[in-house]
C-alpha positions, 0 to 999 in steps of 0.5 A: 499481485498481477490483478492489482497490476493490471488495474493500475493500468487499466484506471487513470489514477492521475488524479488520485492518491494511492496508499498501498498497504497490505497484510500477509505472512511472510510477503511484503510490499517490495516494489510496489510503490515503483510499479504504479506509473499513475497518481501520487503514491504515499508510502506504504505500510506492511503489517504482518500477520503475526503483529497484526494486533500489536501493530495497531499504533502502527496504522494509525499512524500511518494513517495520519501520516498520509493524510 
């Protein structure tokens, strides 16, 4: 979304670790790991809204991944 754009590029996240992730339907992350010009940016994570519950082993190991 434009709002989380435009705070990226409001913030200095030079020093930062990003970890996008998101829940939704039917959208997904696309490009936005591309889109953040500023900090590290691990890789992502899409949990759809129809696995959210299946997909806890998902998070948690992404969540250790990304540590």
């Amino acid at each position: 979304p434009m709002i989380l754009y435009t705070f990226f590029d409001d913030y200095n996240l030079s020093n930062r670790t990003i970890a996008p992730f998101c829940t939704s339907g039917e959208s997904r992350l696309l490009d936005t790991e591309k889109q953040l010009s500023s900090g590290t940016v691990v890789k992502g994570l899409h949990v759809s809204k129809s696995a959210l519950k299946e997909d806890s082993n998902d998070v948690k190991e992404w969540v250790n991944e990304i540590k």
